[in-house]
C-alpha positions as a Python dict, from the first residue, in 0.01 Angstrom:
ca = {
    (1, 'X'): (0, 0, 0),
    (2, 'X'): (-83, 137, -307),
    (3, 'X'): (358, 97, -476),
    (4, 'X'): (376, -40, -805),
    (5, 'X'): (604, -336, -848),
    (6, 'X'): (876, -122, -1062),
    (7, 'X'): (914, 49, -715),
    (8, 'X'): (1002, -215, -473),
    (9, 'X'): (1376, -215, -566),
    (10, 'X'): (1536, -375, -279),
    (11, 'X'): (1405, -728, -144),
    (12, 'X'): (1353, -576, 213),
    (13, 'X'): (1111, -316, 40),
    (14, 'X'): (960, -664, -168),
    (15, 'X'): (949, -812, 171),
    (16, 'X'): (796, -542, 363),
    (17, 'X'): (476, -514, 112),
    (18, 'X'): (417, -890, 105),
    (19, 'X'): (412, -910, 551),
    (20, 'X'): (176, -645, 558),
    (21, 'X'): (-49, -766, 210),
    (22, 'X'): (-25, -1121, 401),
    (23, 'X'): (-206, -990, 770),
    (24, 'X'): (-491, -815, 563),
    (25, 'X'): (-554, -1129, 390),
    (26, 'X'): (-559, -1337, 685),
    (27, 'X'): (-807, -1072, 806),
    (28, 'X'): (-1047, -1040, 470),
    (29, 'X'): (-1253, -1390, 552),
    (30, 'X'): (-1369, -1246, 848),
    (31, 'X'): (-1671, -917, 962),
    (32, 'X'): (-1669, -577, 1112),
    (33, 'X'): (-1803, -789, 1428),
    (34, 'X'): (-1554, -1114, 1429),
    (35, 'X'): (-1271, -834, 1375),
    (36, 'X'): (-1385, -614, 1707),
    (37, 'X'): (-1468, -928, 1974),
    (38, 'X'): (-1213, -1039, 2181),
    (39, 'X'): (-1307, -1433, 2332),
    (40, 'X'): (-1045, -1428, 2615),
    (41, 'X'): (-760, -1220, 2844),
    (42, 'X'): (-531, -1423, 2668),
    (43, 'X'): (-637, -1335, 2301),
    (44, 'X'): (-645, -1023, 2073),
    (45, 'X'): (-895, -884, 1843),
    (46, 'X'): (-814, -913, 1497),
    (47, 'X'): (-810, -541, 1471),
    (48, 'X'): (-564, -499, 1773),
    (49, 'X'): (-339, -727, 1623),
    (50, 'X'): (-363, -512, 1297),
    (51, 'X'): (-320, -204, 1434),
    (52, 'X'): (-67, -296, 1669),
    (53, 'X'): (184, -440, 1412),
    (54, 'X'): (141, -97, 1314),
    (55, 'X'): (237, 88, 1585),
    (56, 'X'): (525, -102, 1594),
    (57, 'X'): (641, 29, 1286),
    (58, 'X'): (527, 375, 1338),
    (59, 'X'): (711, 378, 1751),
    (60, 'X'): (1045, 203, 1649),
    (61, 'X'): (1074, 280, 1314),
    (62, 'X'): (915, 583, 1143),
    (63, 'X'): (1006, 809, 1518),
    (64, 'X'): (1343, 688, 1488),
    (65, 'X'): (1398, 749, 1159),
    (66, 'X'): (1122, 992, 987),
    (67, 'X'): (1251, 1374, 956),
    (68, 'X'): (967, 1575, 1133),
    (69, 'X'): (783, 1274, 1273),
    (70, 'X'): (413, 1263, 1343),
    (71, 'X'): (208, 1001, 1480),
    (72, 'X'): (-109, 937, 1298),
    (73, 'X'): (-337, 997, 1635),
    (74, 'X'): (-158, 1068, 1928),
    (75, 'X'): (-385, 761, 2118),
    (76, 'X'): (-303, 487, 1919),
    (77, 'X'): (69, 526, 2112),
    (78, 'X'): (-137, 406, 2433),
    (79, 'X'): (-452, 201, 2217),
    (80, 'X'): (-177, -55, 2078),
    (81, 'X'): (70, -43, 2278),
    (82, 'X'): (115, -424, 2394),
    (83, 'X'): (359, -454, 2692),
    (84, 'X'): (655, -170, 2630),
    (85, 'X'): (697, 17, 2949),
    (86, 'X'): (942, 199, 2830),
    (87, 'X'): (728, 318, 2542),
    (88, 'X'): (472, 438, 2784),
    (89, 'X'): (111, 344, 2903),
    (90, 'X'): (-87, 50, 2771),
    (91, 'X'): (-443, -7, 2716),
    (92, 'X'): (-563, -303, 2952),
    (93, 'X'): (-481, -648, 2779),
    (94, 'X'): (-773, -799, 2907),
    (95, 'X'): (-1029, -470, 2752),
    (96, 'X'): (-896, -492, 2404),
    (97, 'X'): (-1222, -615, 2282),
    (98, 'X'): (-1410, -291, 2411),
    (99, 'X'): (-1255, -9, 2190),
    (100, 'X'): (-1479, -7, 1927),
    (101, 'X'): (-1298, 272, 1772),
    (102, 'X'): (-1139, 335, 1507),
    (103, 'X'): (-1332, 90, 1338),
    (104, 'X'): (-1176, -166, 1063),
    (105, 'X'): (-1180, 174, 801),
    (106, 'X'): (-1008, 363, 1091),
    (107, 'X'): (-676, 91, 1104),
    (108, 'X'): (-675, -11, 752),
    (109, 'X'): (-615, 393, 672),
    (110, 'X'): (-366, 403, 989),
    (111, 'X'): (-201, 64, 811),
    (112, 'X'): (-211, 265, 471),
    (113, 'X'): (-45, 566, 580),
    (114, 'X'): (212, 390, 791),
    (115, 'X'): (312, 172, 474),
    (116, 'X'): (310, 520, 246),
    (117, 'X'): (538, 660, 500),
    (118, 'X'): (762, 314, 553),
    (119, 'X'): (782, 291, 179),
    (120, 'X'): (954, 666, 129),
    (121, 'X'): (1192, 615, 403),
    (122, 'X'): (1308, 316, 284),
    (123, 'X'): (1338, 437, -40),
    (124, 'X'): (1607, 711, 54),
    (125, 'X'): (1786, 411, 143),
    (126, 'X'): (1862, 202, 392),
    (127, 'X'): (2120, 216, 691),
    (128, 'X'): (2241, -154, 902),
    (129, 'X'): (2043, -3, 1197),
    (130, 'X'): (1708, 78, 996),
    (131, 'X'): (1737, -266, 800),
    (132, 'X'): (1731, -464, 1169),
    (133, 'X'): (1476, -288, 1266),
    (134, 'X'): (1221, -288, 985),
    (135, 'X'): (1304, -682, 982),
    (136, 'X'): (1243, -707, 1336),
    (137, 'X'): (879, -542, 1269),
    (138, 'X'): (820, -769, 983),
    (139, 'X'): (926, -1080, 1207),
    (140, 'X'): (716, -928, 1481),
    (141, 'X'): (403, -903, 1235),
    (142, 'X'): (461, -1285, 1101),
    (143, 'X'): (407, -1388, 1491),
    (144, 'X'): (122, -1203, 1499),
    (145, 'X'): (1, -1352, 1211),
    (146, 'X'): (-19, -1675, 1359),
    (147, 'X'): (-190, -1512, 1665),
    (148, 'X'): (-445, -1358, 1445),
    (149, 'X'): (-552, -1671, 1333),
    (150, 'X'): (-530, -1882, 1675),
    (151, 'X'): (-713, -1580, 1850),
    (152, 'X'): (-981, -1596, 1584),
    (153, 'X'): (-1011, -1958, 1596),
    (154, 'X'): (-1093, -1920, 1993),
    (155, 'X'): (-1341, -1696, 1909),
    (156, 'X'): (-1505, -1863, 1706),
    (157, 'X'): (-1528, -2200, 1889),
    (158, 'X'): (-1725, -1934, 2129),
    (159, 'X'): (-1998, -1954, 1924),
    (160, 'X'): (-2258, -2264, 1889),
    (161, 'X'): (-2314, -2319, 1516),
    (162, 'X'): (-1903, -2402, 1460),
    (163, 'X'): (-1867, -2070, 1206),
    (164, 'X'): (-1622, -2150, 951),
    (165, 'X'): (-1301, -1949, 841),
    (166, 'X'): (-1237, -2051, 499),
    (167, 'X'): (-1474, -2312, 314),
    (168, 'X'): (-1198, -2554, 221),
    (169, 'X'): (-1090, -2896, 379),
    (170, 'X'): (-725, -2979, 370),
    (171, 'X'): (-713, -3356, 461),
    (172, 'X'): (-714, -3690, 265),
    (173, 'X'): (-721, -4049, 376),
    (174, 'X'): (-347, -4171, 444),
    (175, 'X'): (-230, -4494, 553),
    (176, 'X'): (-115, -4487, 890),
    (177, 'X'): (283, -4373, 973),
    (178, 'X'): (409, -4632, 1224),
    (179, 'X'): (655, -4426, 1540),
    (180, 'X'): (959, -4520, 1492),
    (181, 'X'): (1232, -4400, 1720),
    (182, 'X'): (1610, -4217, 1583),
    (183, 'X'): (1870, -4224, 1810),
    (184, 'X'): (2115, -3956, 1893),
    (185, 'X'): (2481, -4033, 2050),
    (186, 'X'): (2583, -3815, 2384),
    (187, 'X'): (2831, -3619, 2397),
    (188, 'X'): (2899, -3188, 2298),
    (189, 'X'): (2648, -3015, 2057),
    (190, 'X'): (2573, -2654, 1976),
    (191, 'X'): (2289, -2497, 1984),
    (192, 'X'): (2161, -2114, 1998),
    (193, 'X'): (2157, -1916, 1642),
    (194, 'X'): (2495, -1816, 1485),
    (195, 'X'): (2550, -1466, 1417),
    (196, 'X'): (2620, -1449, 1046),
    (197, 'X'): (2278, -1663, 990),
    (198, 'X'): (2055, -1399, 917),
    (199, 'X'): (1778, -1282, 1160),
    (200, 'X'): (1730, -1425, 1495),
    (201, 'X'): (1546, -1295, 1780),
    (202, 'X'): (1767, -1238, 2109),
    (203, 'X'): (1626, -1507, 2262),
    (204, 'X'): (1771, -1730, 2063),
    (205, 'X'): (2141, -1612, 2131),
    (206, 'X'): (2431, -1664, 2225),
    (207, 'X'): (2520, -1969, 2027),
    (208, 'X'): (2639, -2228, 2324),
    (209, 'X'): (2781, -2590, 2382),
    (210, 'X'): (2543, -2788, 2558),
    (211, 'X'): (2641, -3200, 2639),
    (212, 'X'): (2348, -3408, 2574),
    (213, 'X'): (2329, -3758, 2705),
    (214, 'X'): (2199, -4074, 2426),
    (215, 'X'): (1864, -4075, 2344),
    (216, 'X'): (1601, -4103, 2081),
    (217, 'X'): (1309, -3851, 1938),
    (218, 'X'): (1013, -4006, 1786),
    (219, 'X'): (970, -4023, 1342),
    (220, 'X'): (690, -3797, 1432),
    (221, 'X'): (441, -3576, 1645),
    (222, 'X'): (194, -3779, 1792),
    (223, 'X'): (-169, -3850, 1686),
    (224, 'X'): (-515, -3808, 1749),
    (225, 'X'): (-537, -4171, 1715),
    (226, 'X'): (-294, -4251, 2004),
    (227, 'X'): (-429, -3909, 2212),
    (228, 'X'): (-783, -4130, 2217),
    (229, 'X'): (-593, -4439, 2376),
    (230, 'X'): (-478, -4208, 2644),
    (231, 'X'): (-795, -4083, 2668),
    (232, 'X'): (-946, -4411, 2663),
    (233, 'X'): (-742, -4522, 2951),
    (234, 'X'): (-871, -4286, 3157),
    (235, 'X'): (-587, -4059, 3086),
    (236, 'X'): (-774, -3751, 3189),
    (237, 'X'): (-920, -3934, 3525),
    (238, 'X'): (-615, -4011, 3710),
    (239, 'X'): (-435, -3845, 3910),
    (240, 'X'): (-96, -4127, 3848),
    (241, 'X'): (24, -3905, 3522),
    (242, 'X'): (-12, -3533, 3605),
    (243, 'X'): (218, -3277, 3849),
    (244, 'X'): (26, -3176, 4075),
    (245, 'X'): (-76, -2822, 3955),
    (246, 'X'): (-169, -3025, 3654),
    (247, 'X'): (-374, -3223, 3827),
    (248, 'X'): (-547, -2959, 4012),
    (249, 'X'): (-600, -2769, 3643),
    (250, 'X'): (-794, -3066, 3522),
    (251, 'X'): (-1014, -3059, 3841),
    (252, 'X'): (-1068, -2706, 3814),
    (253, 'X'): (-1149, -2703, 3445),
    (254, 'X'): (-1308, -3023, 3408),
    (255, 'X'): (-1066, -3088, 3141),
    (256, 'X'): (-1099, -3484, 2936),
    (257, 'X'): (-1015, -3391, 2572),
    (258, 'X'): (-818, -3137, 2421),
    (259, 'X'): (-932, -2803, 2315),
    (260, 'X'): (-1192, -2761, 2067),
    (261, 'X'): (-1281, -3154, 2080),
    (262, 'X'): (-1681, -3198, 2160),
    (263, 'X'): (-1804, -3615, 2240),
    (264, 'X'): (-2077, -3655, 1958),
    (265, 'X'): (-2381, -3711, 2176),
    (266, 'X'): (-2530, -3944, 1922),
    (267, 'X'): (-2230, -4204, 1979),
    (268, 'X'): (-2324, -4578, 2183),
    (269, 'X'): (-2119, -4635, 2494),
    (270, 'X'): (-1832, -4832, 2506),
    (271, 'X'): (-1429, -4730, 2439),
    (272, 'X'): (-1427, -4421, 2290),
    (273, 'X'): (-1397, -4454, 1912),
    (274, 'X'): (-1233, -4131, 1690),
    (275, 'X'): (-1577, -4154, 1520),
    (276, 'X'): (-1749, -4040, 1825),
    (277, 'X'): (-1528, -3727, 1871),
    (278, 'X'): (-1506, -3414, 1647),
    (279, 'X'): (-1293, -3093, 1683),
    (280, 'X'): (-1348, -2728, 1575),
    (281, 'X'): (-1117, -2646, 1240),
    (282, 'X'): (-1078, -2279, 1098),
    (283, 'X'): (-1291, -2490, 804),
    (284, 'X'): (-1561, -2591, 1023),
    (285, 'X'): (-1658, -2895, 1256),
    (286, 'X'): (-1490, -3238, 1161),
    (287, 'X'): (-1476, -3585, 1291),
    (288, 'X'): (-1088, -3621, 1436),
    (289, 'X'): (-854, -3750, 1220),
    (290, 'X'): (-639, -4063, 1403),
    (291, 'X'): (-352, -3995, 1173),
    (292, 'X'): (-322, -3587, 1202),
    (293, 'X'): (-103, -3475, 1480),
    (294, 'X'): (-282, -3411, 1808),
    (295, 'X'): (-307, -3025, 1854),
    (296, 'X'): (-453, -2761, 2110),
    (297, 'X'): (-267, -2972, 2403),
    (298, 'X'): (-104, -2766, 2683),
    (299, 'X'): (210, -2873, 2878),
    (300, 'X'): (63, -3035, 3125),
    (301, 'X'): (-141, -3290, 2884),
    (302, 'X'): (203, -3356, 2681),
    (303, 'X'): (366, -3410, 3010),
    (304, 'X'): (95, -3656, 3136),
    (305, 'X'): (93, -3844, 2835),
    (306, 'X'): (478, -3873, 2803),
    (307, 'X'): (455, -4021, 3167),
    (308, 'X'): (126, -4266, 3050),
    (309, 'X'): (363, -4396, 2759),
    (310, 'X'): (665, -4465, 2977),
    (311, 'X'): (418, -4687, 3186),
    (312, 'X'): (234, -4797, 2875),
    (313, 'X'): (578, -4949, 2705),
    (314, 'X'): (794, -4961, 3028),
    (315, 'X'): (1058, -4765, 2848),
    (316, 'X'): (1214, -4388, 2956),
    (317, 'X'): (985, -4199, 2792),
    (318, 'X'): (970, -3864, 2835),
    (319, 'X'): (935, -3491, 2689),
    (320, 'X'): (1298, -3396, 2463),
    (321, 'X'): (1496, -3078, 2627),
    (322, 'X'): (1469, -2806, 2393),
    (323, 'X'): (1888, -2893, 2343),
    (324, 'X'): (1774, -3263, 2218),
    (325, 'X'): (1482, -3128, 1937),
    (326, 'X'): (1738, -2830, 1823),
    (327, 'X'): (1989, -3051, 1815),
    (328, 'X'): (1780, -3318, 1591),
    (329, 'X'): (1680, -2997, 1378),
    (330, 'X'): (2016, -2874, 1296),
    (331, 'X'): (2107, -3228, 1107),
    (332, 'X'): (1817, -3121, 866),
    (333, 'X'): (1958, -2833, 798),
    (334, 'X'): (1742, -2574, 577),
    (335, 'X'): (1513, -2878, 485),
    (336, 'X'): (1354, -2852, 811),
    (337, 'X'): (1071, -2568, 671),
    (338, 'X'): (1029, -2903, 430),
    (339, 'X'): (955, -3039, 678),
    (340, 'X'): (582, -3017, 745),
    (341, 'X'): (302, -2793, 657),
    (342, 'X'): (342, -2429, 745),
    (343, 'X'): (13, -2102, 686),
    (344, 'X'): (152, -2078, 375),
    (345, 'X'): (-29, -2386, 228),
    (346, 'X'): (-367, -2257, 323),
    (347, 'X'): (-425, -2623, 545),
    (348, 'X'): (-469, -2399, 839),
    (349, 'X'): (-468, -2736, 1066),
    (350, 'X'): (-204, -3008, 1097),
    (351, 'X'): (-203, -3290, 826),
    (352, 'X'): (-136, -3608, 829),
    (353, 'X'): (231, -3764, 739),
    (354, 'X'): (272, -3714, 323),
    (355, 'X'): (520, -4049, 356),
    (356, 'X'): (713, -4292, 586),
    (357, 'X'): (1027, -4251, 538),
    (358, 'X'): (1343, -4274, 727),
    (359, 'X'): (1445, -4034, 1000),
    (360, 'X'): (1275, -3724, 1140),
    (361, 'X'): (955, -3595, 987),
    (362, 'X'): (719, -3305, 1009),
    (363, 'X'): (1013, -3114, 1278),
    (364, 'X'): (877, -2795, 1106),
    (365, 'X'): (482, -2693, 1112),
    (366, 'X'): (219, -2874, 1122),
    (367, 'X'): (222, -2852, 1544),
    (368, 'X'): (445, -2672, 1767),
    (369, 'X'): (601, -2890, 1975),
    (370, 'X'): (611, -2893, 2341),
    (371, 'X'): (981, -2959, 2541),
    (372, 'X'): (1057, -3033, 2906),
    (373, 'X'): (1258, -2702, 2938),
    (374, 'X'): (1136, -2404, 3099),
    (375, 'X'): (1176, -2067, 2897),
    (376, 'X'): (1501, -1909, 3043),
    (377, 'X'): (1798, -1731, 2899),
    (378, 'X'): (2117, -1888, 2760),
    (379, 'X'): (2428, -1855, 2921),
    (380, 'X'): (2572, -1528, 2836),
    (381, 'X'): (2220, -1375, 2673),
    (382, 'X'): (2210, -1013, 2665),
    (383, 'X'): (1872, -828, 2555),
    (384, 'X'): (1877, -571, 2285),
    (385, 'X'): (1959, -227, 2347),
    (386, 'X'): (1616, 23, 2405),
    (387, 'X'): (1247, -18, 2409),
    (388, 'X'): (1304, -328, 2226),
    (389, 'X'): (1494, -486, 2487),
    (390, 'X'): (1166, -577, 2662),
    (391, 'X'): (1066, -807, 2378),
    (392, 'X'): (1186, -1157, 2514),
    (393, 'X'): (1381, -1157, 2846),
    (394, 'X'): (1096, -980, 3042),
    (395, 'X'): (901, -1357, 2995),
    (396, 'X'): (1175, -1588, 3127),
    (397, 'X'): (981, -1706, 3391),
    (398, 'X'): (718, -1947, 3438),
    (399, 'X'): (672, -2066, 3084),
    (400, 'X'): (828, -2342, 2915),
    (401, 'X'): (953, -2374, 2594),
    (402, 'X'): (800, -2515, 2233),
    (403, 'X'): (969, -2558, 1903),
    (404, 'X'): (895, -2625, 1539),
    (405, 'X'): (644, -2407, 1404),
    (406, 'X'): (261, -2515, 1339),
    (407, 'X'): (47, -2514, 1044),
    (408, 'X'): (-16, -2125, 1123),
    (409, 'X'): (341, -2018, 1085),
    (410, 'X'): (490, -1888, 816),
    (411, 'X'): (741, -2063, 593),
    (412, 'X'): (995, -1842, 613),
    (413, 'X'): (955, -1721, 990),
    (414, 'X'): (1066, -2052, 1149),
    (415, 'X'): (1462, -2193, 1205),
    (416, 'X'): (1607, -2456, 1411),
    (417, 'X'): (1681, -2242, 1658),
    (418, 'X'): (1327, -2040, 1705),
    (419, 'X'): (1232, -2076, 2055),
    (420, 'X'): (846, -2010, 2117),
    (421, 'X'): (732, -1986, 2468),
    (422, 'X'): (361, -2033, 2629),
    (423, 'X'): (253, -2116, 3026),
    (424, 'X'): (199, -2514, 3120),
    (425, 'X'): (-211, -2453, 3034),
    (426, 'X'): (-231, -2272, 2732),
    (427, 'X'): (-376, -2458, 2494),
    (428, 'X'): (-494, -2238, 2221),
    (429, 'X'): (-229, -2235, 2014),
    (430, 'X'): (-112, -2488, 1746),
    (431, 'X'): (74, -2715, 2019),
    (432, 'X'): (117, -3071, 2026),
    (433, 'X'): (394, -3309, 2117),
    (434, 'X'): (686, -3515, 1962),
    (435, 'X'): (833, -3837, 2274),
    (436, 'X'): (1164, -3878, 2344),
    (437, 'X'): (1352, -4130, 2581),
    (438, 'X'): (1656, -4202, 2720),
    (439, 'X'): (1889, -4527, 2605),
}
């Protein structure tokens, strides 16, 4: 960005400069060529998402704002726009990976000149309207942070020889965590993000009372380990655990493991052993860990393996309610980014429990975690005024709902009340699963 230190005067201006240093160093391990391909309809190019966090700034903010405004090329307003009909026209989702141009030079100079132009406006000062919406962009750019690297990570498990992101390897031997189960009473809670709590997006509003009936999360997400037992039992092979578009999805995809896991061909027969299996890392190709939290699951898996417990321990075990794990969050307060491990300690995969100790652990990164409730609106929610009223509401429908934050979200992006939202078979993201049951 090219502003000396002595010039950031106001946090949101030390704020702004760190979001946008951050996505160009999630973006420096990789080429000209990992940066252009896209490896699915469902993913983004590196360079999309780069450029695209851009626009953002440069459609809501700078045209908004900026006396005389210009856009830096007229095409970029269709190029990167995502999904905002009011904005305009959109370049097909699922053709990202064919505009070659600009090239990386091309964004990093749009990025450049965007930040120049960011940085002078807000240093005329700022106004309550301007500060939402520049911290709206920066929130924006965090989630696309974590899409950056999930998107790159399915892009790379395209390729044969298991590329690797970053040559370092998070994980060290641990003594198994037992699961241990806290119990909640019934009875009136609130949930939904208060207004004078600093940012939240409108998803996550209004604040509500919700009555929850007694029941129990688990100490932790569960593991690789146990995800083999399931496995082992034929988890994957019948038909006794899974809805029925579930089931059908397995058929159709020939789905036994989850994402990224490949059956070393080497191995003897017999009960699968977590020796026999590895799974693609952003460091490379690793045997699976049985004490890391299971990741890359969709709904349907943590569904079917919820209902494979509850037969398993003849106990009501089942997926939490979004209401249940936000209400669990809440009693750890701001210790819940304490929680786990979050992008910002370079793990870049889900690690295994530091230490057993009492309560809740790892609520926060590590693994998003997948609930039983489908992605609708609160009572009483109410989009944001404008363009940028399309950002949530316009996906209330057919997805359901995961909390907690993974090992590729940022610290400071996540809160108890964060509600992230994929379909019942997307596995590429950080997801994995936490039980809960009834008592």
């Amino acid at each position: 960005m090219n502003i000396t230190p002595a010039a950031l005067a106001t946090p949101l201006q030390r704020r702004y400069q760190s979001v946008r240093d951050q996505s160009l160093a999630l973006a420096a391990p990789l080429s000209e060529a990992d940066c252009q391909a896209q490896s699915m309809p469902d993913a983004s190019p590196t360079k999309w998402h780069l450029a695209h966090t851009t626009w953002f700034f440069e459609t809501f903010v700078l045209e908004r704002f900026e006396a005389g405004f210009q856009p830096f090329d007229p095409a970029f307003r269709v190029l990167f726009n995502s999904y905002y009909q009011g904005v305009g026209d959109q370049y097909p989702r699922p053709q990202r990976g064919l505009v070659t141009r600009p090239g990386m030079a091309g964004v990093r100079a749009y990025r450049a000149q965007v930040d120049r132009r960011i940085a002078a406006l807000l240093a005329r000062g700022d106004t309550p309207e301007l500060t939402a919406l520049v911290e709206l962009g920066l929130q924006h750019e965090q989630q696309h942070q974590e899409l950056l690297l999930t998107d790159i990570k399915h892009l790379l498990a395209c390729n044969p020889t298991d590329p690797v992101y970053r040559e370092h390897w998070p994980l060290v031997p641990v003594a198994p965590a037992p699961l241990r189960w806290v119990a909640f009473e019934g009875g009136p809670a609130l949930i939904g993000h208060a207004d004078d709590d600093g940012f939240a997006f409108d998803n996550e509003t209004p604040r509500h009372s919700v009555l929850l009936t007694p029941h129990a999360l688990a100490n932790r997400p569960v593991t690789h380990g146990e995800w083999l037992a399931f496995m082992h039992d034929g988890g994957y092979s019948n038909p006794r655990w899974w809805m029925a578009a579930g089931w059908d999805w397995v058929r159709a995809q020939r789905v036994e493991a989850p994402l990224y896991w490949r059956k070393d061909e080497n191995a003897g027969g017999g009960p699968a052993q977590h020796g026999d299996w590895t799974c693609l890392t952003l460091h490379g190709r690793v045997p699976i860990d049985p004490h890391t939290p299971v990741v890359h699951i969709g709904w349907f898996e943590a569904d079917a393996y919820a209902r494979w417990c509850a037969a398993q321990q003849g106990e009501p075990i089942r997926l939490p309610t979004e209401a249940e794990w936000e209400h669990a969050a809440q009693t750890l307060g701001a210790g819940l980014q304490a929680h786990g491990n979050f992008m910002d300690s370079g793990a870049l995969h889900p690690l295994p429990l530091a230490t057993d100790q009492p309560g809740l652990q790892q609520m926060g990164g590590d693994v998003w975690e997948w609930t039983a409730s489908a992605y609708l609106p609160y009572p009483g929610y109410r989009p944001w005024t404008g363009a940028v009223g399309e950002y949530n509401g316009k996906f209330m429908i057919n997805q359901m709902v995961l909390r907690g934050g993974s090992c590729a979200t940022p610290r400071d992006h996540i809160r108890a009340s964060y509600r992230n939202f994929f379909p019942t078979d997307a596995r590429w993201q950080f997801s994995g699963v936490r039980l809960a049951k009834d008592l």
